[in-house]
gemmi code that builds the backbone of each chain (N, CA, C; Angstrom):
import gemmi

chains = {
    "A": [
        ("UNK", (-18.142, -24.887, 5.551), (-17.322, -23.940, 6.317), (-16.352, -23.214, 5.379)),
        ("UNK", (-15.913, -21.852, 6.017), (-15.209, -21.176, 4.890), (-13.409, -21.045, 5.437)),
        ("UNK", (-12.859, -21.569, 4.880), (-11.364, -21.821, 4.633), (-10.258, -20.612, 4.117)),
        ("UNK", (-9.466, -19.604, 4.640), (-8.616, -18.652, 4.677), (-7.159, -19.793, 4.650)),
        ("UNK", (-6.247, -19.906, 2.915), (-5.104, -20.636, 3.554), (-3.974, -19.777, 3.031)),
        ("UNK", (-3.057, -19.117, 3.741), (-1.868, -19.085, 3.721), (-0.613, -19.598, 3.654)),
        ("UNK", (-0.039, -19.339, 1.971), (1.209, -19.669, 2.248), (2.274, -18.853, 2.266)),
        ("UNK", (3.346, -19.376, 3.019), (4.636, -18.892, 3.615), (5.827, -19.258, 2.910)),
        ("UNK", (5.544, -20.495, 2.095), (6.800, -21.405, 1.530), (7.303, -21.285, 0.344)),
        ("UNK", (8.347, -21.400, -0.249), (8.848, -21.451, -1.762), (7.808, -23.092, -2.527)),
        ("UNK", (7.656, -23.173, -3.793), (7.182, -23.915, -4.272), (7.872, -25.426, -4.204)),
        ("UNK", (9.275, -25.212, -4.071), (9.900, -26.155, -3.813), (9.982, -26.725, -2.740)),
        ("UNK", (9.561, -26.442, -1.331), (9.610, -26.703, -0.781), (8.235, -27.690, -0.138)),
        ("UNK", (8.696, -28.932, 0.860), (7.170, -29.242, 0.877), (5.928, -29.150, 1.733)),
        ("UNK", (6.102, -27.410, 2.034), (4.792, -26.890, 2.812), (4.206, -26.901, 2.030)),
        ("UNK", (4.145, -26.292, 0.270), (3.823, -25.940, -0.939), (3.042, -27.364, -1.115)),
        ("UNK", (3.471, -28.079, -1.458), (2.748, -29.295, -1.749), (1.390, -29.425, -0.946)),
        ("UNK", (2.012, -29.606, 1.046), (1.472, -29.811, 1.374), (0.117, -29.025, 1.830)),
        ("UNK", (-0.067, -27.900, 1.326), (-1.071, -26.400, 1.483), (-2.017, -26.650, 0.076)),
        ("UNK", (-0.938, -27.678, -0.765), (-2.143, -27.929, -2.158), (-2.695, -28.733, -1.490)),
        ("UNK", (-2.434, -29.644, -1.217), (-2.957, -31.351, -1.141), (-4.177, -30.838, 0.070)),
        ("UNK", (-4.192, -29.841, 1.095), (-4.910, -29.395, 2.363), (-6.370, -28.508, 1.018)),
        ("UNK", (-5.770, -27.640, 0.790), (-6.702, -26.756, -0.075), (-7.151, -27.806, -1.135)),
        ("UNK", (-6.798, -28.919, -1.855), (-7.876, -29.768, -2.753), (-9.009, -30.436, -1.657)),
        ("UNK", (-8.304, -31.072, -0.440), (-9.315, -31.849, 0.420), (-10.321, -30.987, 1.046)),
        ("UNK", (-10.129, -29.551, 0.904), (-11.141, -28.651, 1.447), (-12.350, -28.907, 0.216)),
        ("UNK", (-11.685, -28.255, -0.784), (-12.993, -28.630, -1.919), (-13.568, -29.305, -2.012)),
        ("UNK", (-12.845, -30.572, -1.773), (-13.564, -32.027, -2.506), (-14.786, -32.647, -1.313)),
        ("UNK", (-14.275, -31.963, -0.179), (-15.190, -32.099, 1.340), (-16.053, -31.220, 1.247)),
        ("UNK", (-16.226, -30.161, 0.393), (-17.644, -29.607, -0.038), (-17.515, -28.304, 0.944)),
        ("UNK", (-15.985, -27.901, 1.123), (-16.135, -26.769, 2.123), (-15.751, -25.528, 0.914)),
        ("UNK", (-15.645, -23.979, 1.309), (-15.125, -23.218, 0.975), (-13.618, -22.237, 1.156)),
        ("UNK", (-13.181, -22.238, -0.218), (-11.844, -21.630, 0.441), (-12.406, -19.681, 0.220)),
        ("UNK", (-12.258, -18.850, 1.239), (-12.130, -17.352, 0.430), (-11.423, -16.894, 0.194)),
        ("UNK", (-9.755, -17.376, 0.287), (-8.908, -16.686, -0.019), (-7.242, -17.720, -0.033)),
        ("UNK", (-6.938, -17.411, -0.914), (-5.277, -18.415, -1.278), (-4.897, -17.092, -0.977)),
        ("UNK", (-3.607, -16.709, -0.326), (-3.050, -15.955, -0.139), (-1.618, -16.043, -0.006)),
        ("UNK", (-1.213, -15.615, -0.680), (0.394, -16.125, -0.772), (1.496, -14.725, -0.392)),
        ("UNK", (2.582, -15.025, 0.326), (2.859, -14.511, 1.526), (4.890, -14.871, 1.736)),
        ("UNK", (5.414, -13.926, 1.882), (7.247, -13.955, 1.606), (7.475, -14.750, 0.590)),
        ("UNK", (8.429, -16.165, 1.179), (8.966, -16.942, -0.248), (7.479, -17.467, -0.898)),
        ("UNK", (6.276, -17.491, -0.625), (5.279, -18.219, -0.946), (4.779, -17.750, -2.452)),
        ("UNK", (5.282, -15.857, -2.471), (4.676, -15.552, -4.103), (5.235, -15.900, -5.140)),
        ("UNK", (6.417, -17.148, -4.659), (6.820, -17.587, -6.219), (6.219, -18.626, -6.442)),
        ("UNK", (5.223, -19.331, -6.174), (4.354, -19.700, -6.831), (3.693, -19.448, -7.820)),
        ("UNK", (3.651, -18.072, -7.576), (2.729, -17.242, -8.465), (3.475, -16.897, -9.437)),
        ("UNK", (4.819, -17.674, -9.807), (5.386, -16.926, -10.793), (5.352, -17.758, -12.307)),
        ("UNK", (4.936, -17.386, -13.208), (4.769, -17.984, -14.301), (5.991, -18.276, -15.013)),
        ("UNK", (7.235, -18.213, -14.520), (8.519, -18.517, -15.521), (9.385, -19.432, -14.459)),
        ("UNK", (9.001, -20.223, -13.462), (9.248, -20.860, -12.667), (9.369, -22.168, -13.617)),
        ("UNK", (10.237, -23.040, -13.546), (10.828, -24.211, -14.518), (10.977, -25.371, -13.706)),
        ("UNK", (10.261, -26.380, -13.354), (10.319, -27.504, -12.449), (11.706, -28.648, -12.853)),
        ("UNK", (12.677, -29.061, -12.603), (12.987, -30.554, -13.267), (11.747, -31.504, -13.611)),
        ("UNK", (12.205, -32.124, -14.757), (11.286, -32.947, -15.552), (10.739, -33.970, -14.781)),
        ("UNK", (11.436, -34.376, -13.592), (11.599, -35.729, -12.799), (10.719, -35.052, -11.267)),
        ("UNK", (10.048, -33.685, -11.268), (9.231, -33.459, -9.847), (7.868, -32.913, -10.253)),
        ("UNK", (7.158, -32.916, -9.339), (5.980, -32.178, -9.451), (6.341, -31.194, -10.046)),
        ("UNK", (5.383, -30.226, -10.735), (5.512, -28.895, -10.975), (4.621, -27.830, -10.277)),
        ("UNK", (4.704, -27.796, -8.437), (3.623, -27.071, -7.926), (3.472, -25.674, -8.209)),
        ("UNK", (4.070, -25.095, -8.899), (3.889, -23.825, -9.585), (2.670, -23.896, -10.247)),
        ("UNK", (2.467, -24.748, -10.976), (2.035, -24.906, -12.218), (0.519, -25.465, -11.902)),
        ("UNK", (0.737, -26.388, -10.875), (-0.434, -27.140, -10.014), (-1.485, -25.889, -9.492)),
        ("UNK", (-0.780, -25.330, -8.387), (-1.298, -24.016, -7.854), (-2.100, -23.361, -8.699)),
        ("UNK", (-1.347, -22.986, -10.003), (-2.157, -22.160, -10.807), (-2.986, -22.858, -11.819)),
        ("UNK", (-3.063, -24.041, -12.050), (-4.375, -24.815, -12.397), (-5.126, -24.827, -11.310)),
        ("UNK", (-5.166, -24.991, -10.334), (-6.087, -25.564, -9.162), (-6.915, -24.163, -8.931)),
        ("UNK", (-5.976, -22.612, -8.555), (-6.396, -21.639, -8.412), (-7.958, -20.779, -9.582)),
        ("UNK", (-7.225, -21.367, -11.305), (-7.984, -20.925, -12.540), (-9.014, -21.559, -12.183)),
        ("UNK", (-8.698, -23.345, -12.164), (-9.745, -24.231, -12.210), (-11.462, -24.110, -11.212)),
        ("UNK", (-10.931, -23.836, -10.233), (-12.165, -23.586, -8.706), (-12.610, -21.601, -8.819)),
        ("UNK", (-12.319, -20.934, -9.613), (-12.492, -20.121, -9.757), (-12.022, -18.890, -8.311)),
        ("UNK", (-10.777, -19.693, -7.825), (-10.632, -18.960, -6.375), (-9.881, -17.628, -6.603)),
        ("UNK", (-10.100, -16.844, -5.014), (-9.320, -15.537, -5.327), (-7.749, -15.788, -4.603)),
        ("UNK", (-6.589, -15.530, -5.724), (-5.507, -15.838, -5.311), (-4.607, -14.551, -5.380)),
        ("UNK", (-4.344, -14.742, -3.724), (-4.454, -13.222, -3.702), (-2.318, -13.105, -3.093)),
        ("UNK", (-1.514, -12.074, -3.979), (-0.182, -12.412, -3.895), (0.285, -10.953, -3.135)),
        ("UNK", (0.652, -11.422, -2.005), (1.392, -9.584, -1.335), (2.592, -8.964, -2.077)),
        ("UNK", (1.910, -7.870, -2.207), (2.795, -7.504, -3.064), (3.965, -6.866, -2.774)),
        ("UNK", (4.452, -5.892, -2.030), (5.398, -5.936, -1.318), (6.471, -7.304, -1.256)),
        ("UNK", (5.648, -7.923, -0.455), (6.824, -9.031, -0.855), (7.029, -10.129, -2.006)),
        ("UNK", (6.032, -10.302, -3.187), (6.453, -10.325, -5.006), (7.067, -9.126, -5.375)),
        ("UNK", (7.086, -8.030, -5.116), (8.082, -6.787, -5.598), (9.348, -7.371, -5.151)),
        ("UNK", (9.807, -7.542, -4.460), (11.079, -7.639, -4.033), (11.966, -9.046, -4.284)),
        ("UNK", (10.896, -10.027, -4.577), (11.123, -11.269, -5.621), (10.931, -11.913, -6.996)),
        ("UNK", (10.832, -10.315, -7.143), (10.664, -10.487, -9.065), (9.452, -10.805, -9.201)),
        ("UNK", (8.549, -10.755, -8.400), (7.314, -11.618, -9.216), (6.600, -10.178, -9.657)),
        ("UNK", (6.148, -9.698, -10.314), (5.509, -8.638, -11.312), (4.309, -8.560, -12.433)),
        ("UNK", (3.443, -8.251, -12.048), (2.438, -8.112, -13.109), (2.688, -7.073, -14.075)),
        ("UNK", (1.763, -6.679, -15.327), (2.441, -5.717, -16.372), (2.338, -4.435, -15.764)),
        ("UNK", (1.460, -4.034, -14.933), (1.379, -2.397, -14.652), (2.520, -2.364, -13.626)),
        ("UNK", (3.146, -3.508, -12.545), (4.021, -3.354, -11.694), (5.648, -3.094, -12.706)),
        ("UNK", (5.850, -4.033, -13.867), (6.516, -4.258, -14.507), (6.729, -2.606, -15.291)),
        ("UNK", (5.978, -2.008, -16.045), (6.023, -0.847, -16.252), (6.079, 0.160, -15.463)),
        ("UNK", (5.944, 0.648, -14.010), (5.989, 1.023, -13.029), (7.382, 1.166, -12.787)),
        ("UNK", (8.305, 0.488, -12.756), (9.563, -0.105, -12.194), (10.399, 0.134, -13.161)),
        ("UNK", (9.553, 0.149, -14.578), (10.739, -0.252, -15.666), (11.397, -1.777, -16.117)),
        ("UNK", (10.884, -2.506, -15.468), (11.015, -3.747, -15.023), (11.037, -4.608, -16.708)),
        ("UNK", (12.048, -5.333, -17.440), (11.684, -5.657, -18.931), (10.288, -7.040, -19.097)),
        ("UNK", (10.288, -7.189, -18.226), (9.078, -8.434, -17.899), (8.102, -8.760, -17.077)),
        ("UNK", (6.349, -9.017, -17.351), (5.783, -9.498, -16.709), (6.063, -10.935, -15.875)),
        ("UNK", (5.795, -11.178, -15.103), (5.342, -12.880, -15.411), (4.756, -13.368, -13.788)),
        ("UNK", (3.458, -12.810, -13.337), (2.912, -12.781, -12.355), (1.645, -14.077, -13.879)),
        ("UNK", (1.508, -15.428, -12.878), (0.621, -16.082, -13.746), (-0.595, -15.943, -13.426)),
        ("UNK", (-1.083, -16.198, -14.547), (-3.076, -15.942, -14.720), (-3.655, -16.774, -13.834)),
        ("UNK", (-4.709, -15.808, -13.044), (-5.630, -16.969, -11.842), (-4.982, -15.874, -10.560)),
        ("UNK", (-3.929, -15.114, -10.444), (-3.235, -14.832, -9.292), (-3.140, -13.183, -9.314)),
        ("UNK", (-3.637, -12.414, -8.197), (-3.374, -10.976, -8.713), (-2.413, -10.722, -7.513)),
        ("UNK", (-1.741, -9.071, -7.304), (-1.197, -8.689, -6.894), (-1.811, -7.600, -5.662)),
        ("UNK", (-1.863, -7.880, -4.391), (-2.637, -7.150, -3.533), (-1.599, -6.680, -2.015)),
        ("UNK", (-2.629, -6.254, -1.214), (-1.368, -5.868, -0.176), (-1.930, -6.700, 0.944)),
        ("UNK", (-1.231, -6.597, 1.968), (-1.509, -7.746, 3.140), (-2.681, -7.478, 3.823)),
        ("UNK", (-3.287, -6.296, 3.648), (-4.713, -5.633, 4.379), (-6.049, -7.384, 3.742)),
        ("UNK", (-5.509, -7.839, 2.606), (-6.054, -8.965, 2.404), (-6.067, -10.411, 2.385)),
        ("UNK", (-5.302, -10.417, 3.718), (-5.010, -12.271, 4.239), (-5.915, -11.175, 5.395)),
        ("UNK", (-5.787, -9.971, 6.139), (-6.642, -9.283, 7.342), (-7.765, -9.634, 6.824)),
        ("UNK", (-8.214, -9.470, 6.453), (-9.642, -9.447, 5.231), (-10.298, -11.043, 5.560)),
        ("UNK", (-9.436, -12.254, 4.632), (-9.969, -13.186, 4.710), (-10.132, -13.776, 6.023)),
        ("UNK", (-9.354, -13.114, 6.814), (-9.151, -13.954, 8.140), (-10.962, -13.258, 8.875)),
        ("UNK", (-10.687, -12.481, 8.617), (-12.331, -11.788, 8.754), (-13.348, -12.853, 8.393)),
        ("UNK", (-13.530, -13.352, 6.953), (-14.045, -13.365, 6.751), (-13.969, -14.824, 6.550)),
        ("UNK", (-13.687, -15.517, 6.637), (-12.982, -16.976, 6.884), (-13.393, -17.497, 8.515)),
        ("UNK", (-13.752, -19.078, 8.138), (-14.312, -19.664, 9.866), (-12.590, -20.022, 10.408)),
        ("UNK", (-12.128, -21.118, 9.675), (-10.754, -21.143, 9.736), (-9.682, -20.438, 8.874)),
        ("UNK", (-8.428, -19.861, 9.382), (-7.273, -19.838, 8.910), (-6.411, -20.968, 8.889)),
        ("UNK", (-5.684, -21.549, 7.613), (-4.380, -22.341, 8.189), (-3.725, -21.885, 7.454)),
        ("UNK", (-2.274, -22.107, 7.865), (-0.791, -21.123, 7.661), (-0.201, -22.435, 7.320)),
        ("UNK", (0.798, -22.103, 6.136), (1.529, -23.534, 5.779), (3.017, -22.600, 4.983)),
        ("UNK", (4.020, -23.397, 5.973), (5.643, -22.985, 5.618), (6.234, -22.559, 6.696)),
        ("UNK", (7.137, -21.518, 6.582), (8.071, -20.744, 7.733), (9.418, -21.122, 7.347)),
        ("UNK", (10.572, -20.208, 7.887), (11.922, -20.899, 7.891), (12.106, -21.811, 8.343)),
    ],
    "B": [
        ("UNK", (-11.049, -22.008, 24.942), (-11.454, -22.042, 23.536), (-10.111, -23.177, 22.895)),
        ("UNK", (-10.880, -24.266, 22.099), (-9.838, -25.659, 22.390), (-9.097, -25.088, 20.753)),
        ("UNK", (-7.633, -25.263, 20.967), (-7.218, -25.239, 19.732), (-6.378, -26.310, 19.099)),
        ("UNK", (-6.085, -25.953, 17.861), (-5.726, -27.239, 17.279), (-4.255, -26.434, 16.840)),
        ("UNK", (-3.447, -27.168, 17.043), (-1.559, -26.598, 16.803), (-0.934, -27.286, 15.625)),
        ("UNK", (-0.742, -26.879, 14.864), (0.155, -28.105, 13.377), (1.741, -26.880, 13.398)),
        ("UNK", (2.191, -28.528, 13.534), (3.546, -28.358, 13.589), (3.902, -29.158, 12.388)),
        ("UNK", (4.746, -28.436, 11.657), (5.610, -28.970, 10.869), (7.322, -28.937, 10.637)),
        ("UNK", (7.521, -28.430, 11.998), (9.341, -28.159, 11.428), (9.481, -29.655, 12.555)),
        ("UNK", (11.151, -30.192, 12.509), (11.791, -31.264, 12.940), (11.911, -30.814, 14.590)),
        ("UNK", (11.271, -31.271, 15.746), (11.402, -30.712, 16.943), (12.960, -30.849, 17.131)),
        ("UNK", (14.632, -31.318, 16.741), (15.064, -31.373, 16.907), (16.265, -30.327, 16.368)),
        ("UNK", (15.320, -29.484, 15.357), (16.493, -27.899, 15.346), (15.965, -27.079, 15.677)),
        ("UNK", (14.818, -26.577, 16.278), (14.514, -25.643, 16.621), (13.462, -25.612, 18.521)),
        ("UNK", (12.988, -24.602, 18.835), (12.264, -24.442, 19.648), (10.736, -24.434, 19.750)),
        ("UNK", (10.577, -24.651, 18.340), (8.352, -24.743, 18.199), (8.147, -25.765, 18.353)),
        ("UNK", (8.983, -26.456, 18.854), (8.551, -27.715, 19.246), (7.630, -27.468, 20.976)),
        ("UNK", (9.413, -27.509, 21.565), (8.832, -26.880, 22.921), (8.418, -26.008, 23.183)),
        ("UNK", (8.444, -24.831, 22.720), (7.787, -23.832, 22.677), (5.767, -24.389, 23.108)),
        ("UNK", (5.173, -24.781, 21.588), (4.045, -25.250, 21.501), (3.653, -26.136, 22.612)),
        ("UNK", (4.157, -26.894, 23.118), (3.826, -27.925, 24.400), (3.706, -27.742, 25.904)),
        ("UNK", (4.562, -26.531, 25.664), (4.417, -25.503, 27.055), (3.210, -24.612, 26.895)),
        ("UNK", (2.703, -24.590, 25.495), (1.344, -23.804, 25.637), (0.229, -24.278, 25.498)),
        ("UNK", (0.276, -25.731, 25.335), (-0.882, -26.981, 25.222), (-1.928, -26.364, 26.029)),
        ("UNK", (-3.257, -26.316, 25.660), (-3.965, -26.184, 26.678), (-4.974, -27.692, 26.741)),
        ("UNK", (-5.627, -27.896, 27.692), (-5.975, -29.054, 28.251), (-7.162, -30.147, 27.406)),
        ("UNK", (-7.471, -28.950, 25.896), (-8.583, -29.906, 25.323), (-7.891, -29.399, 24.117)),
        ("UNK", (-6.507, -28.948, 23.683), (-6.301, -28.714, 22.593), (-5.818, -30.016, 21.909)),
        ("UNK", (-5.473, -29.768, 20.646), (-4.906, -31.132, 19.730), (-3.652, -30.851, 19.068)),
        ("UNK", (-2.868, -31.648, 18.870), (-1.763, -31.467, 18.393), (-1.355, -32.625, 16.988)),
        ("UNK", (-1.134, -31.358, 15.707), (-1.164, -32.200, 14.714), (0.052, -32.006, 14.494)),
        ("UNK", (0.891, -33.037, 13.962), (2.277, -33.632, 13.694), (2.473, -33.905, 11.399)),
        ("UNK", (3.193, -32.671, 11.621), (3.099, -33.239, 9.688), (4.745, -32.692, 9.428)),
        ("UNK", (5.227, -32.631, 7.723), (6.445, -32.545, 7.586), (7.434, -33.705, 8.381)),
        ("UNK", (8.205, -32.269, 8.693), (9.306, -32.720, 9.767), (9.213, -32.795, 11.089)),
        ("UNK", (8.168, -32.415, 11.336), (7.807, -32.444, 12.742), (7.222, -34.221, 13.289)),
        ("UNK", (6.790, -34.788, 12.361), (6.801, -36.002, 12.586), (7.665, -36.681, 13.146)),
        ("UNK", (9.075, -36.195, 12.941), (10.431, -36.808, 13.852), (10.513, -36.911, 15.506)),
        ("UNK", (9.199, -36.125, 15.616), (9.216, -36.079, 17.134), (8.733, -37.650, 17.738)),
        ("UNK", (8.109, -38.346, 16.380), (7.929, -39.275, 16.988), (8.858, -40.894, 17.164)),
        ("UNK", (9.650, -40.171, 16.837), (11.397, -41.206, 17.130), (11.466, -41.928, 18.195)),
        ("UNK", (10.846, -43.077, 18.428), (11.380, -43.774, 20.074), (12.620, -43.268, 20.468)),
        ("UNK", (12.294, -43.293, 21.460), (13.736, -42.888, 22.364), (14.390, -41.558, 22.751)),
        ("UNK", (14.161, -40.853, 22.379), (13.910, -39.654, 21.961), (13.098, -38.794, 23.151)),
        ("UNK", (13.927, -37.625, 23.272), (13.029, -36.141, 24.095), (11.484, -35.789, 23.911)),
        ("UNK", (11.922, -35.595, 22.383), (10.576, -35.261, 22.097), (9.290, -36.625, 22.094)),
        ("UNK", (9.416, -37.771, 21.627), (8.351, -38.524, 21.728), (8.194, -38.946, 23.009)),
        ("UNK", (9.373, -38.488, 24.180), (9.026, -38.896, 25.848), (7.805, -38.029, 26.325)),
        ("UNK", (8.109, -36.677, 25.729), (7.389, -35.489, 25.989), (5.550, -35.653, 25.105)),
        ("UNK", (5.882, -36.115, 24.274), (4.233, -36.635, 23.414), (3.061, -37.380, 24.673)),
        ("UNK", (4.310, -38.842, 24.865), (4.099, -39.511, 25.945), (3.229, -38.976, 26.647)),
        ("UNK", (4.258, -38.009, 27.498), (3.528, -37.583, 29.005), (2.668, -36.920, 29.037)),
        ("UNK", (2.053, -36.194, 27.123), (0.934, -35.062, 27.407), (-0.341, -35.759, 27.953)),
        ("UNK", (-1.426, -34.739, 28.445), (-2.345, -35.454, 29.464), (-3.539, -36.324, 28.465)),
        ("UNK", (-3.687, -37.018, 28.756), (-4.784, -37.833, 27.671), (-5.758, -37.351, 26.754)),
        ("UNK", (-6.063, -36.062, 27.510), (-7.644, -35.017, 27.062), (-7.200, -34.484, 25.578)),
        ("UNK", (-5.285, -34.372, 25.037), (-5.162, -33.494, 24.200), (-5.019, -34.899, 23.368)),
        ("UNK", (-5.629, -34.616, 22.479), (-5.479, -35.368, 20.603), (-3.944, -35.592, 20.111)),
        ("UNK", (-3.990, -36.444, 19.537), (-2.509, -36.434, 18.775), (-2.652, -36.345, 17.719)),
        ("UNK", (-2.450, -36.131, 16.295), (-2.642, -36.363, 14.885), (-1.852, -36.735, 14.252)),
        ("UNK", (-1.361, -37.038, 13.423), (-0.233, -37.072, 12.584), (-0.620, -37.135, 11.143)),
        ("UNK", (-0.081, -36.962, 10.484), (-0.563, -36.939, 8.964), (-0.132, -37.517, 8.347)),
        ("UNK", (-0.414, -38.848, 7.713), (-0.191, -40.066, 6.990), (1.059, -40.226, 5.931)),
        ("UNK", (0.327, -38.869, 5.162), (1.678, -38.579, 4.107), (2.748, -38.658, 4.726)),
        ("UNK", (2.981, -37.936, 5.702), (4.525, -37.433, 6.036), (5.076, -38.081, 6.997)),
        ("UNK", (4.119, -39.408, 8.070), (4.487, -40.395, 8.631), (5.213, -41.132, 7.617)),
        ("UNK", (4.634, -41.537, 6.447), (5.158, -42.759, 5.741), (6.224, -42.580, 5.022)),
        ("UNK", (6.446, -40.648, 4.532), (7.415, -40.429, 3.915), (9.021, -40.743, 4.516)),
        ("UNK", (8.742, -41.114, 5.953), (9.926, -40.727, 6.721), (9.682, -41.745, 8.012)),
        ("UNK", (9.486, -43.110, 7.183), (9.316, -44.333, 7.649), (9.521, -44.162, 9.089)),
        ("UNK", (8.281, -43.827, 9.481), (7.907, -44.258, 10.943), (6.430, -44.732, 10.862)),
        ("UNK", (6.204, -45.472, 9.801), (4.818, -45.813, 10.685), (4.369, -46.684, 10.796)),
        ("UNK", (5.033, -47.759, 11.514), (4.939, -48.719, 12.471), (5.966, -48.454, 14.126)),
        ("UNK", (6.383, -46.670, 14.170), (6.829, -46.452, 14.931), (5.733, -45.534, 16.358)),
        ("UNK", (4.347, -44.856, 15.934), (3.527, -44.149, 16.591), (3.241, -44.561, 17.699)),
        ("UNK", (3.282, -43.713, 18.705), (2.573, -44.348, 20.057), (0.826, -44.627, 19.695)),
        ("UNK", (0.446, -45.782, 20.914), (-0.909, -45.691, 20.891), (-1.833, -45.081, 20.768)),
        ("UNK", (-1.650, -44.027, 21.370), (-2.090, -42.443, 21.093), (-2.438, -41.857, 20.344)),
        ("UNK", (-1.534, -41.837, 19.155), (-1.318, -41.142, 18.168), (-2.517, -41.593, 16.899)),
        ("UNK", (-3.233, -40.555, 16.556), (-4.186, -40.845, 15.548), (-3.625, -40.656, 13.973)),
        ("UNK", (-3.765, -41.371, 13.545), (-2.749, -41.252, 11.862), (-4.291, -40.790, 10.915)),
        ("UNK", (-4.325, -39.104, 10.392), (-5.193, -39.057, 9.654), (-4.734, -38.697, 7.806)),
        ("UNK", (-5.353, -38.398, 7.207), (-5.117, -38.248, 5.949), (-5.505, -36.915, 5.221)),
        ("UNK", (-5.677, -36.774, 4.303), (-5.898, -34.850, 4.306), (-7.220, -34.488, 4.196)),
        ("UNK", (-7.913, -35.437, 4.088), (-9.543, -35.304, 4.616), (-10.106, -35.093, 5.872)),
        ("UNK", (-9.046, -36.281, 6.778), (-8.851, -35.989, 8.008), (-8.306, -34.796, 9.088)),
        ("UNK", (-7.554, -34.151, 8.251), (-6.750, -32.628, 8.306), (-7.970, -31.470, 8.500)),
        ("UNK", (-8.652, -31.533, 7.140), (-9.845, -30.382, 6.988), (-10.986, -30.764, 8.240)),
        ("UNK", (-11.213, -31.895, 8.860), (-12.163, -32.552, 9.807), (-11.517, -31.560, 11.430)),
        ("UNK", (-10.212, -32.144, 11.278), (-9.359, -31.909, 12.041), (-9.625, -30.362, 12.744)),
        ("UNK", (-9.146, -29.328, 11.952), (-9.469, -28.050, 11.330), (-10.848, -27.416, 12.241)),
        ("UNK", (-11.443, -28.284, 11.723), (-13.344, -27.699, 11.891), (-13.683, -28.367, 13.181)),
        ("UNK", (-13.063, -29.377, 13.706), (-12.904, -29.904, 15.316), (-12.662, -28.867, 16.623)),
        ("UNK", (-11.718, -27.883, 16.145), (-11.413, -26.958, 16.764), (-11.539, -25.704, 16.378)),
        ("UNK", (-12.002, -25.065, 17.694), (-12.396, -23.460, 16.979), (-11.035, -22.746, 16.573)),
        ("UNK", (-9.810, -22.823, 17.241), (-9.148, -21.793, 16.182), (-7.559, -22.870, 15.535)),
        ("UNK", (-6.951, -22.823, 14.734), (-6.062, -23.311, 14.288), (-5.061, -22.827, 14.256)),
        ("UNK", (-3.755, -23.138, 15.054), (-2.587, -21.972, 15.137), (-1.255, -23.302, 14.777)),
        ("UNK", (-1.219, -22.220, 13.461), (0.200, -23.094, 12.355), (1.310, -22.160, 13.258)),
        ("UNK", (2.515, -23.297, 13.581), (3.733, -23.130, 14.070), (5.123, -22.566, 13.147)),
        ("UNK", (4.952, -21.220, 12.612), (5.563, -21.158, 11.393), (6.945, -21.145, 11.360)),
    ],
}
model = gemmi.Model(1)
for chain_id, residues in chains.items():
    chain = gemmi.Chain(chain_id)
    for i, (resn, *xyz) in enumerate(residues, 1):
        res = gemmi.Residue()
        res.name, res.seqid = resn, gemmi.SeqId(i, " ")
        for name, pos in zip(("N", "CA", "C"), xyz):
            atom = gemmi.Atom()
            atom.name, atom.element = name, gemmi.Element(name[0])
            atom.pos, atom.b_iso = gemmi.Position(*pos), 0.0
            res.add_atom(atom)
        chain.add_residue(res)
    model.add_chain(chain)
structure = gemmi.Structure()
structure.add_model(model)
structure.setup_entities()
């Protein structure tokens, strides 16, 4: 079956965790994900200069191994990474912006593509909120 | 069309708690993770309200976040304790999945 998962949450927080730990048991159950889609506080995940304490997970870091590793499409709204610093180099030059740091495995898209996966996806699940 | 509801905020600051239970429909399931697990507090509004739902709807709860927040030797009978294998099963049990955000 094909799997659409959305997140909503900051990395720190533990929807984040818990949207990894959901999206590994999809794989390992032999299902498909088509789309990671990351969504308000959720695109700082996607941010490559994100710094964990030494003493926690580092789901930043997790995310974007797990994302490289399965070869998935991780897909970051951009609209709302614009407005939280998260930036790839053409957004970064665009803006004037002195830094990339949108991490590898993760691109920058608009919300017409969580519409998309939900299309194209048997299930959606949504993980976070205020 | 039976759905499956995951709640994760604490039913005790907000309204998706009740909100979601007033929209139970009669073969849907209700999965319990995070903070929303607190609903299952003896004594308590919300685990009176678990209680009284009608037998036909599922309970779930999710293991991790039972144990994180030592209740689990607190679950009603009811209540099915699954794991995140059990989650994705969960998922594909029901045709649509509506996260309580």
């Amino acid at each position: 079956m094909k799997f659409a998962i959305a997140l909503f949450a900051a990395p720190h927080s533990p929807a984040s965790r818990r949207a990894l730990r959901f999206a590994e048991a999809v794989l390992a159950g032999g299902h498909e994900i088509v789309r990671v889609f990351l969504y308000q506080d959720g695109v700082h995940s996607a941010s490559a200069n994100a710094v964990a304490p030494q003493d926690e997970r580092d789901i930043t870091a997790d995310w974007q191994r797990f994302v490289e590793r399965h070869g998935l499409d991780g897909v970051v709204c951009i609209a709302a990474a614009l407005r939280r610093g998260v930036l790839d180099t053409d957004e970064a030059r665009r803006y004037g912006r002195p830094a990339a740091n949108l991490a590898p495995g993760w691109q920058l898209s608009g919300l017409g593509q969580l519409h998309e996966a939900v299309q194209t996806a048997d299930r959606l699940v949504c993980f976070g909120g205020p | 069309m039976a759905t499956l509801h995951l709640l994760s905020h604490s039913p005790f600051s907000d309204e998706r708690f009740a909100s979601c239970l007033r929209l139970l429909g009669e073969r849907d399931g209700l999965l319990l993770s995070g903070d929303a697990v607190h609903a299952l507090q003896p004594g308590t509004a919300p685990r009176d309200a678990l209680e009284r739902l009608p037998a036909s709807v599922a309970l779930l709860v999710l293991e991790d976040d039972l144990n994180a927040r030592g209740l689990s030797d607190r679950q009603p009978a009811r209540a099915r304790v699954i794991d995140y294998p059990g989650f994705v099963d969960a998922c594909l049990q029901y045709a649509k999945v509506n996260s309580w955000l």
